[in-house]
C-alpha positions, 0 to 999 in steps of 0.5 A, a space after each residue: 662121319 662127324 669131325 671131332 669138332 662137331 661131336 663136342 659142340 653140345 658140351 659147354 663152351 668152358 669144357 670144349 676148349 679143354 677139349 680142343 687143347 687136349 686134342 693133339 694127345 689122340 689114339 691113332 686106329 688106322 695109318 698108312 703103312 709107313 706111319 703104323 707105329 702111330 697106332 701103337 699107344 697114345 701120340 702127342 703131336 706137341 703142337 704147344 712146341 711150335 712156338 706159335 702165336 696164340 692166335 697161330 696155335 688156335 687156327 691150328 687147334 680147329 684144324 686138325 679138331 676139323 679137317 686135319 692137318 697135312 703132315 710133311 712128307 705126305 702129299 694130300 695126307 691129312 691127320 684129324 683130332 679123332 685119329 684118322 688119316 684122310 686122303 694120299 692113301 
């Protein structure tokens, strides 16, 4: 399975950063149990509301357009750009 990252390099590199910045306004398919009314509309996880540097954000940004990023409370659990939750389930 391609990450989000990886199915958006063959656009422009003006419209992959659009994308990338879009990325956290996601529809999640599939989730564990105790994370099921993600999949009930569009999530926005607001990570924009972090108060990190620029440089921070964008280190978040390709993760989670990658391999996911972990989510508090949820040991090996990752969340992707393309709405998938991987491992801990």
């Amino acid at each position: 399975m391609k990450t989000y990252l990886q199915s958006i390099k063959s656009y422009p590199l003006s419209i992959q950063e659009v994308l990338i910045q879009e990325a956290p306004h996601t529809k999640i398919r599939v989730a564990p149990s105790e994370l099921d009314y993600l999949t009930k509309g569009i999530v926005d996880f607001g990570f924009e509301n972090l108060g990190l540097s620029e440089k921070e954000f964008k280190i978040v940004m390709f993760g989670f357009s990658q391999h996911g990023v972990g989510l508090t409370g949820f040991d090996d659990l990752k969340v992707r750009a393309d709405g998938t939750f991987w491992g801990g389930y």
